[in-house]
C-alpha positions as CSV (number, residue, x, y, z in Angstrom):
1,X,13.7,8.3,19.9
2,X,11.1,10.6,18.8
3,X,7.2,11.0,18.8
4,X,6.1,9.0,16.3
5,X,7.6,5.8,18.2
6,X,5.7,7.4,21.4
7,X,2.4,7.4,20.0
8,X,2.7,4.2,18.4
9,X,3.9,2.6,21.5
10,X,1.0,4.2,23.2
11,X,-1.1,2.7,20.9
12,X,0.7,-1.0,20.5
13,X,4.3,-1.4,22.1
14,X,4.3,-4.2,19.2
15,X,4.0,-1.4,16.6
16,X,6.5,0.9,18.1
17,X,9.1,-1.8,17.7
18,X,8.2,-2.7,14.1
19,X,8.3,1.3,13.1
20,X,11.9,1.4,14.8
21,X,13.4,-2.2,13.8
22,X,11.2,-4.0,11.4
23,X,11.2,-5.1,7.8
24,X,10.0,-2.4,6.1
25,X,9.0,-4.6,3.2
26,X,6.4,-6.2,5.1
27,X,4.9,-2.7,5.6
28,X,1.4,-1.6,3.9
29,X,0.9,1.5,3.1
30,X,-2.2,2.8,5.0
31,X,-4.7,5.0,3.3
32,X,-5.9,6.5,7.4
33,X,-2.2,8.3,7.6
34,X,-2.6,10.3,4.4
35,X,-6.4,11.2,5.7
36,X,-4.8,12.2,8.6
37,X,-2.6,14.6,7.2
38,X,-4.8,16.2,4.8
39,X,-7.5,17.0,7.7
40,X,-4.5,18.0,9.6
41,X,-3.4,20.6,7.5
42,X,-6.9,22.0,6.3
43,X,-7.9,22.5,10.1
44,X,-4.4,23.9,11.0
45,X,-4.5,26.0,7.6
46,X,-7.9,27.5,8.8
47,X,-6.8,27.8,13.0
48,X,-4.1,29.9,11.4
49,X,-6.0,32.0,8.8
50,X,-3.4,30.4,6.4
51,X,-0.5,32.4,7.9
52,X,0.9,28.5,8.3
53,X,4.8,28.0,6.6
54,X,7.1,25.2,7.2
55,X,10.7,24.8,9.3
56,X,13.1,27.1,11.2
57,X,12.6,29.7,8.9
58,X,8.7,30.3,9.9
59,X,9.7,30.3,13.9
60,X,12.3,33.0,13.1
61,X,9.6,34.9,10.7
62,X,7.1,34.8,13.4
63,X,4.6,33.4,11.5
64,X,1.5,32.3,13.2
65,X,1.5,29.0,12.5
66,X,4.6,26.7,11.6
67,X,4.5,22.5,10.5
68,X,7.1,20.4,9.2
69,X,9.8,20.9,12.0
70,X,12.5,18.4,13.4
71,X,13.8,19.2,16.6
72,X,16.2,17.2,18.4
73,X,17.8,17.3,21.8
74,X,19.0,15.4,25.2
75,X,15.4,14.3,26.9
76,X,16.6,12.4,30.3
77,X,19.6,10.6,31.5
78,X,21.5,11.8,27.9
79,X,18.9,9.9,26.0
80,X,18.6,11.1,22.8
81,X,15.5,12.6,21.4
82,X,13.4,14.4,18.4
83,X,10.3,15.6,18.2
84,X,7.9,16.4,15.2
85,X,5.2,18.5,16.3
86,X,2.2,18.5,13.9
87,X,2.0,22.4,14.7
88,X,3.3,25.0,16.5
89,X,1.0,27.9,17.3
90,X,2.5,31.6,17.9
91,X,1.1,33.2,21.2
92,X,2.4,36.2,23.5
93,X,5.4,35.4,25.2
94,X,9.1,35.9,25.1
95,X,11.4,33.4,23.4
96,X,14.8,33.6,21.4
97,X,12.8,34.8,18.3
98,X,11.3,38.1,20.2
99,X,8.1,38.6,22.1
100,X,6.6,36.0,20.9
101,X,6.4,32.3,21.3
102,X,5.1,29.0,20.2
103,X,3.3,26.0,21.5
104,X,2.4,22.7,20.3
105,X,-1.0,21.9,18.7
106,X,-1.8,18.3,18.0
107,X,-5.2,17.2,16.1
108,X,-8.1,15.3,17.6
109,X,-10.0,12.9,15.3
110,X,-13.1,12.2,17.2
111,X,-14.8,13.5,20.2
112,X,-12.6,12.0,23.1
113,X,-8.8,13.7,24.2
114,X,-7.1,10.5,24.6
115,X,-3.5,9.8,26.3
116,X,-2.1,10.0,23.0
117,X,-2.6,13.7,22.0
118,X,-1.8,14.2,26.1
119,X,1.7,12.6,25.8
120,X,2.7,13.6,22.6
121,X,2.0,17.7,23.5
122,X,4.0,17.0,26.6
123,X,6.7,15.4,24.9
124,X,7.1,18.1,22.7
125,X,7.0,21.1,25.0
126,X,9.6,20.1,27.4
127,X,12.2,19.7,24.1
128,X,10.6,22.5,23.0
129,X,11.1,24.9,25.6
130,X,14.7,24.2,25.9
131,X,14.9,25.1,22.1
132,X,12.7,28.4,21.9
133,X,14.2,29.0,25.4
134,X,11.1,30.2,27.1
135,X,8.5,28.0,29.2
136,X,5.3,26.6,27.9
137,X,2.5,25.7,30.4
138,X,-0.4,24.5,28.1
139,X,-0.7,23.3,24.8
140,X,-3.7,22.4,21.9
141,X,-6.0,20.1,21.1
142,X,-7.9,20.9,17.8
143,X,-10.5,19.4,16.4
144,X,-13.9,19.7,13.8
145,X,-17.2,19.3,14.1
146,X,-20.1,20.8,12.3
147,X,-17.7,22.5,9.9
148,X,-16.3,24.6,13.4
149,X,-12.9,24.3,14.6
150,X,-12.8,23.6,18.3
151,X,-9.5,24.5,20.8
152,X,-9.0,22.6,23.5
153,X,-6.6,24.0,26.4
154,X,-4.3,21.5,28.1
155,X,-2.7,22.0,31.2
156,X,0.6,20.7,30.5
157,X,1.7,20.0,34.2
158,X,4.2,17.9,36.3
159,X,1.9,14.9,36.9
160,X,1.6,15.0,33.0
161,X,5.2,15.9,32.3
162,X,6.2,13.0,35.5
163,X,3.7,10.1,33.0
164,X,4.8,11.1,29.5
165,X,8.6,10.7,31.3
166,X,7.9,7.3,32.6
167,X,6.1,5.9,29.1
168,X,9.2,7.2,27.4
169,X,11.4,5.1,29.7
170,X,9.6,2.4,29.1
171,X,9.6,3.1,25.2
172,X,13.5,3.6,25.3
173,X,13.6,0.1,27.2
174,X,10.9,-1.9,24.7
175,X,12.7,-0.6,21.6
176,X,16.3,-2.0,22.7
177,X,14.7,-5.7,23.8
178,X,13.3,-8.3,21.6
179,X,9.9,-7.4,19.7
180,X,6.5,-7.7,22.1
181,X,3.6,-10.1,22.2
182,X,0.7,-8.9,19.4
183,X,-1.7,-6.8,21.1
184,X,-4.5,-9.2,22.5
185,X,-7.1,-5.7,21.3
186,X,-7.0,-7.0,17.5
187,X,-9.6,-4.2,17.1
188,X,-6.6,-1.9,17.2
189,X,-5.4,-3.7,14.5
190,X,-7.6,-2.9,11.8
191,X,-5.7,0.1,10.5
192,X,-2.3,-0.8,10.9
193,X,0.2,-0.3,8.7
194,X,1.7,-3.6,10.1
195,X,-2.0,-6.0,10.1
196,X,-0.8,-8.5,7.5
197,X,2.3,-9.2,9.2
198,X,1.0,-9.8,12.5
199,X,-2.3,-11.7,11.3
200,X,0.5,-14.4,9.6
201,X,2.1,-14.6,12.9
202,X,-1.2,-15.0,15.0
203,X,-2.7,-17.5,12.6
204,X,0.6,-19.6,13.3
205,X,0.0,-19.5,16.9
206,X,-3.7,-20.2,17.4
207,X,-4.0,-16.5,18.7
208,X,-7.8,-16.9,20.5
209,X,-8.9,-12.9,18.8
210,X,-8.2,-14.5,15.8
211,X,-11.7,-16.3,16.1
212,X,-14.8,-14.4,14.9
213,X,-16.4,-12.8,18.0
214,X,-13.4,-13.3,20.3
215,X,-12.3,-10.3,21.6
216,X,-9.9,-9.4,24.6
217,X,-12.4,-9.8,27.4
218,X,-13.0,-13.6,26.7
219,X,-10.1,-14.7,25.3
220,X,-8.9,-13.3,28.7
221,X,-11.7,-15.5,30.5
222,X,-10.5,-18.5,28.1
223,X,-6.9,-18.3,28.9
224,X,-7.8,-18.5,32.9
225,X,-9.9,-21.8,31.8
226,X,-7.0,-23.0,30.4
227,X,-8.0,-22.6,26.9
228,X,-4.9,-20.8,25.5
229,X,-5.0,-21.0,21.9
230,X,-7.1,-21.7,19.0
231,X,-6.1,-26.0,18.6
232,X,-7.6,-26.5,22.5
233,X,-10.7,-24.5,22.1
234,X,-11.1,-26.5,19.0
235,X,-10.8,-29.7,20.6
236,X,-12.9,-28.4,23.8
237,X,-16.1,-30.0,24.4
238,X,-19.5,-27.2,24.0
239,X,-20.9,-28.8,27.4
240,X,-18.2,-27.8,29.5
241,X,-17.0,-24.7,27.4
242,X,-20.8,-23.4,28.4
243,X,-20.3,-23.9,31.9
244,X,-17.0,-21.8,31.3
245,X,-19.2,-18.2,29.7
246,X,-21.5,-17.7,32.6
247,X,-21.0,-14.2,31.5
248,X,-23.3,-14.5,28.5
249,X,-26.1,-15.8,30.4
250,X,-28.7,-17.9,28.9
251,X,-26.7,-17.6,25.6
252,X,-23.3,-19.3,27.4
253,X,-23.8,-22.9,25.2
254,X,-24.9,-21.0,22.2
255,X,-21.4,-19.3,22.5
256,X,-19.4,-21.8,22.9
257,X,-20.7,-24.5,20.4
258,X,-19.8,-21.2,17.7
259,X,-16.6,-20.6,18.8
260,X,-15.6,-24.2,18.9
261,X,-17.3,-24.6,15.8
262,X,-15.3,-21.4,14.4
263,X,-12.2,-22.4,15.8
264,X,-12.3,-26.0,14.0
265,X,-13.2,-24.4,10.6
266,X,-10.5,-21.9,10.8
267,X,-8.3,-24.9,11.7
268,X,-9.5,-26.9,9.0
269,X,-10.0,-24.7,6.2
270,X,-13.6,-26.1,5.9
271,X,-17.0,-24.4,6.3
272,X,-19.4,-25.4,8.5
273,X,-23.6,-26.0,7.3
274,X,-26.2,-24.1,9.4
275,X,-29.6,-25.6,8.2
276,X,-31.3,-22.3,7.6
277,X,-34.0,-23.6,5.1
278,X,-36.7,-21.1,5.9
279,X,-34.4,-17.7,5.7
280,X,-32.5,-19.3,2.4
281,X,-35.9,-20.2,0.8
282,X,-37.4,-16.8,1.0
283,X,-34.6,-15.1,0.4
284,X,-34.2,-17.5,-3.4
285,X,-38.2,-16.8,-3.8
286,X,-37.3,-13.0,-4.0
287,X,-34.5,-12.6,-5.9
288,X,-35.8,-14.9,-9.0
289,X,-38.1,-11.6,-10.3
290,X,-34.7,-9.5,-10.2
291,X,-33.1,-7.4,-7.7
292,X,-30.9,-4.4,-6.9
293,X,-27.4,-4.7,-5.3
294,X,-26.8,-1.2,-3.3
295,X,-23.6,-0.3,-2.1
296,X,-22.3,3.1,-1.1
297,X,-18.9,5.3,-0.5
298,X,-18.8,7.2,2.9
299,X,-17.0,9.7,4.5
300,X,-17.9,8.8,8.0
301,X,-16.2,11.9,10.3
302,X,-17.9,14.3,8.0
303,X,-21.0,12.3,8.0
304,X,-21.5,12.1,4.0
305,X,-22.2,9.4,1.7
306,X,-20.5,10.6,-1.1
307,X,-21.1,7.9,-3.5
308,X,-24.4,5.5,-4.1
309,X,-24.1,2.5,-6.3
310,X,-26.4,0.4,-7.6
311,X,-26.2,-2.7,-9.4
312,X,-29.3,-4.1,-11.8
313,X,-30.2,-7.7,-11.6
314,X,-32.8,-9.0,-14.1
315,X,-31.3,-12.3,-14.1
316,X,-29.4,-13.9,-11.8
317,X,-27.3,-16.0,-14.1
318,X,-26.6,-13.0,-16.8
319,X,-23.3,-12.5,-17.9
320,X,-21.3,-9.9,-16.5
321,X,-21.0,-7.5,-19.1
322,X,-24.4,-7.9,-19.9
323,X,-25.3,-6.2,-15.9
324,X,-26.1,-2.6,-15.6
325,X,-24.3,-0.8,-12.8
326,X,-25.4,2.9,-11.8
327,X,-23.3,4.9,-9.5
328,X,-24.9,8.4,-8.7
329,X,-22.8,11.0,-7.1
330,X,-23.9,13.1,-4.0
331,X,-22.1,16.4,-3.8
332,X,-23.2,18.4,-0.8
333,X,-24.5,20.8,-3.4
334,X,-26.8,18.6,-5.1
335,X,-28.1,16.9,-2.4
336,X,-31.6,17.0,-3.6
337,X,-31.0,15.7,-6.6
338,X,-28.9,13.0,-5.7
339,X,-31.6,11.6,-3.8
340,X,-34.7,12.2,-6.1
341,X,-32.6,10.2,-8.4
342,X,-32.0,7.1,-6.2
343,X,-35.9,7.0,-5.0
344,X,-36.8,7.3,-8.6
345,X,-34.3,4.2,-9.4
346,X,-35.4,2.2,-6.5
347,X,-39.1,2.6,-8.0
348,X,-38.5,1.9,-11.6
349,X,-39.0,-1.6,-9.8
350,X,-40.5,-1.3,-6.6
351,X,-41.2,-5.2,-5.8
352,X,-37.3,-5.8,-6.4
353,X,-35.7,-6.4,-2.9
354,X,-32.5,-4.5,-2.3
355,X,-29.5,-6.6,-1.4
356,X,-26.3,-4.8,0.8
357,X,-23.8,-6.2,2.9
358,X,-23.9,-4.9,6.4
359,X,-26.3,-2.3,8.2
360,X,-25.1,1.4,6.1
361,X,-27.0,1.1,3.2
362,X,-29.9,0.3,4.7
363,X,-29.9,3.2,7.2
364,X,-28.6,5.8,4.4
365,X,-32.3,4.5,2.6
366,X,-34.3,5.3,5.0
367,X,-32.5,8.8,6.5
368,X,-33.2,9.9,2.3
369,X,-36.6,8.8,2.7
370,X,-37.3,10.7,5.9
371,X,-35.4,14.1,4.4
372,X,-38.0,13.8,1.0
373,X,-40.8,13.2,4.0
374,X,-41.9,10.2,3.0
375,X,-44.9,8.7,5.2
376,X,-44.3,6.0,7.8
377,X,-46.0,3.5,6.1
378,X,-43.8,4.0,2.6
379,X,-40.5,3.8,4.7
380,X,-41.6,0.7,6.4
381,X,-42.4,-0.7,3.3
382,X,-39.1,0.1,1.9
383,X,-37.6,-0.9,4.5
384,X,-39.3,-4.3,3.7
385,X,-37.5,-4.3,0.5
386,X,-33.8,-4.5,2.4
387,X,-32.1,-7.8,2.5
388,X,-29.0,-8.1,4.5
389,X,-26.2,-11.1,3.1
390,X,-24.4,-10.6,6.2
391,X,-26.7,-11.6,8.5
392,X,-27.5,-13.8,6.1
393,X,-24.6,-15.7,5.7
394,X,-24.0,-15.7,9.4
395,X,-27.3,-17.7,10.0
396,X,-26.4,-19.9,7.0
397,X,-22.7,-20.4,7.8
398,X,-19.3,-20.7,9.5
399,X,-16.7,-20.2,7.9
400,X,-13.0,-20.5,7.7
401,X,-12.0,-16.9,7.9
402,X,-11.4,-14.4,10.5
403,X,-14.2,-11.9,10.0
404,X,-17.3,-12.2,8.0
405,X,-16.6,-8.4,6.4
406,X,-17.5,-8.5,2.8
407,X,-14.1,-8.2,1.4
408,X,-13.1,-11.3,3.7
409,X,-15.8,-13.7,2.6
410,X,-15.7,-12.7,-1.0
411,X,-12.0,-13.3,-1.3
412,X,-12.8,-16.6,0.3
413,X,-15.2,-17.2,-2.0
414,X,-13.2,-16.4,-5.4
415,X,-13.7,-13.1,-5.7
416,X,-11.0,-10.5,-6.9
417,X,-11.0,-6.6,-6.4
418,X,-9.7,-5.4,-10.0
419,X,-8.0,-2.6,-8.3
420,X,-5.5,-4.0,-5.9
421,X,-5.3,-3.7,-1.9
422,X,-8.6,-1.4,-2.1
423,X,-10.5,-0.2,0.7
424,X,-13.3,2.1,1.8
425,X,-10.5,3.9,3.3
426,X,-8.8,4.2,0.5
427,X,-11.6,5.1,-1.8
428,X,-12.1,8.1,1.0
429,X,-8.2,9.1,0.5
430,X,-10.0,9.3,-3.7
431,X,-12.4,11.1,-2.5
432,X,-10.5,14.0,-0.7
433,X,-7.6,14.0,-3.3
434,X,-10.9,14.4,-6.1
435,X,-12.2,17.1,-4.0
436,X,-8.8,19.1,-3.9
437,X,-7.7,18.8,-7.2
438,X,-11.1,17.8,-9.7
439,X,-9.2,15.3,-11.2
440,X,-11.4,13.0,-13.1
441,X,-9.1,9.8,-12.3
442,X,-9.9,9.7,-8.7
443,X,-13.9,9.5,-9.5
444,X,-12.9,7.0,-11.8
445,X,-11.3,4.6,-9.5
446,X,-13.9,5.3,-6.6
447,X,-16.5,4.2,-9.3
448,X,-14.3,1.5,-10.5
449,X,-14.2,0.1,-6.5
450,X,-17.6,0.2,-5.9
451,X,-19.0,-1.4,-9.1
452,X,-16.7,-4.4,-7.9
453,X,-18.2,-4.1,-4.5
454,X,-21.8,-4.5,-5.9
455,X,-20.1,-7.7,-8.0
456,X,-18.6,-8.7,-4.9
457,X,-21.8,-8.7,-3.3
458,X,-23.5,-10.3,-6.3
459,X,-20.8,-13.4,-5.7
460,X,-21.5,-14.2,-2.7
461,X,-25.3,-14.0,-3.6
462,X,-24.6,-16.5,-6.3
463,X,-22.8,-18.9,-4.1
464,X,-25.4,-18.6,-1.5
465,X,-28.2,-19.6,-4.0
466,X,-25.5,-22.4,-5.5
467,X,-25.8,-23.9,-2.4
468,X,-29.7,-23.8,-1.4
469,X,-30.2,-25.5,-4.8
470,X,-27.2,-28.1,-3.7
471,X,-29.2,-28.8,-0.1
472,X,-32.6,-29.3,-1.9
């Protein structure tokens, strides 16, 4: 039993079992993890001033900080257990070493403390007391914002110690039983090493989260309705389902004729034709001049877009070799630049609208605009030019899949990454490794991703157009 299985199980008592028992092969490698470690170290390296080794060796040493330790030991009743701080911090004290001692630092990704970093720093003290052989009464929280490292102190008490001794109980007892129930919080799921295995699973079982603006909350009001799964709801009739979602108010029918009607299509396997003739006419009338595609890289904790791409659209049927793509990088130190050169592309055609998919782009626009202090009038015009396919394709349809996120409905659609199992998470884990070591070949397969975004994008316009010509 060790940490790793106590914060997953904080997290998902699912994913703690898979860790521990499951098929490994159904595993994905996750792009977050490696983030994680790399911020993890850079922070630690700078809490430490670099004086940061790894193993027994460093404790003994007395350096100031020390990663990369295993220590194992007899936690309650004989149960077996290992820890793997992320860092141990050297403080005044007196331990087996000398007069000094160590506690346990965990990193914070985010503003809020949560249970996990709580547990997990008093899981490790009370192994590791027993080990350096001197008490520890608080341990760290460390985190980063506005290039500052921040401490927190936590009061590692007996309420705390009494918690973390009853979740690892519990954890002991899940791990030796048969595997849990998915989570019914499938936001969780988004970055888990273990998504495509439970996804097959859910799918199978007509899991209610499983339907496009389902979450917890009213599959939980569902489920008391009798609506258990995905095959009822599809079979439920909109009058009475409305009467059911009092909780969304005058938009209670709305609601439930789109999750029925989501729940038969993801059923089926067939879309399902919102007449949206006005919104699908205006949006053909402006793209048949020529248009951009815009699509960018971001590193959202640090608040940077690092990469801006733009695809050139004179024709909507041109081949695609014939299509110009753009990518223009934006290093911190050449901000400026960066962003005189995307104005000055987005006004070497200023009537062509500017297609993205989802909200980011168009926000990253206008937060340029304001930093070269454009007028109000020019960034409302610009902001005239922005054309959103998701909303776009929500209004127009519904469609077999479980979210509308571009990779989702593009896939469904035809379309094919050329890199395989990408991700904006993933081209951040590029990013960092380009920053770190200048190697050209990370740029490369950033630029590589998000020229196939753009094309991604450029698909589902396509299809969208395809089938306004089709209903006239």
């Amino acid at each position: 039993m060790n940490t790793l299985y106590l914060k997953s199980f904080i997290r998902c008592k699912r994913k703690a079992w898979l860790d521990y028992k499951g098929n490994k092969s159904y595993e994905v490698w996750s792009p977050h993890k490696a983030i994680d470690k790399i911020n993890q170290y850079q922070i630690f390296s700078e809490l430490c001033n670099g004086d940061i080794y790894t193993g027994l060796k460093a404790c003994k040493n007395g350096y100031q900080g020390v990663i990369g330790l295993k220590i194992k030991g007899k936690f309650f009743q004989n149960i077996k257990a290992e820890i793997h701080p992320q860092l141990l911090v050297k403080t005044k004290g007196i331990s087996k070493w000398g007069q000094y001692k160590y506690l346990p630092v965990v990193y914070k990704l985010g503003h809020k403390t949560t249970k996990e970093h709580l547990f997990d720093l008093a899981f490790s003290s009370i192994l590791l007391e027993t080990f350096q052989e001197s008490k520890i009464d608080k341990g760290l929280v460390i985190s980063s914002f506005g290039n500052k490292v921040n401490v927190e102190e936590i009061d590692l008490n007996k309420k705390l110690r009494k918690k973390v001794l009853n979740v690892f109980l519990s954890l002991n007892e899940s791990l030796e039983g048969l595997i849990p129930d998915i989570t019914q919080d499938r936001k969780k799921c988004t970055i888990c090493s273990w998504q495509n295995f439970c996804d097959k699973e859910a799918k199978e079982n007509g899991y209610l989260t499983d339907i496009d603006g389902i979450g917890s909350k009213t599959a939980s009001l569902l489920k008391t309705n009798g609506i258990s799964n995905t095959q009822i709801l599809a079979s439920y009739s909109e009058k009475n389902l409305g009467e059911k979602l009092s909780i969304f108010n005058d938009q209670k029918y709305l609601k439930a004729s789109k999750f029925i009607k989501q729940a038969q299509a993801y059923i089926s396997g067939e879309p399902y034709f919102i007449s949206n003739k006005h919104d699908n006419y205006e949006f053909f009338k402006k793209t048949v001049s020529g248009f951009y595609i815009f699509d960018i890289e971001s590193n959202p904790d640090d608040k940077h877009d690092f990469l801006y791409g733009f695809l050139k659209i004179n024709n909507l049927f041109s081949k695609k070799e014939d299509l110009i793509y753009e990518p223009i990088l934006n290093l911190k130190n050449n901000q400026e630049e960066s962003y005189q050169q995307i104005i000055k592309m987005l006004f070497s055609n200023e009537k062509w609208p500017v297609l993205h998919y989802g909200e980011t782009e168009k926000i990253a626009i206008i937060h340029i605009a304001k930093n070269l202090n454009f007028s109000f009038e020019e960034i409302e015009l610009l902001k005239s030019r922005f054309i959103d396919l998701h909303i776009l394709i929500r209004k127009s349809w519904i469609l077999p899949i479980k979210n509308y996120g571009l990779k989702t409905v593009s896939n469904w659609l035809g379309f094919e990454w050329e890199q395989k199992n990408v991700s904006g998470s993933k081209a951040l884990y590029w990013w960092i490794q380009y920053q770190i070591t200048e190697n050209e070949v990370f740029l490369k397969k950033i630029i590589k991703y998000n020229k196939d975004d753009c094309l991604a994008t450029l698909h589902i316009v396509k299809c969208l157009i395809r089938n306004q010509l089709k209903k006239n």
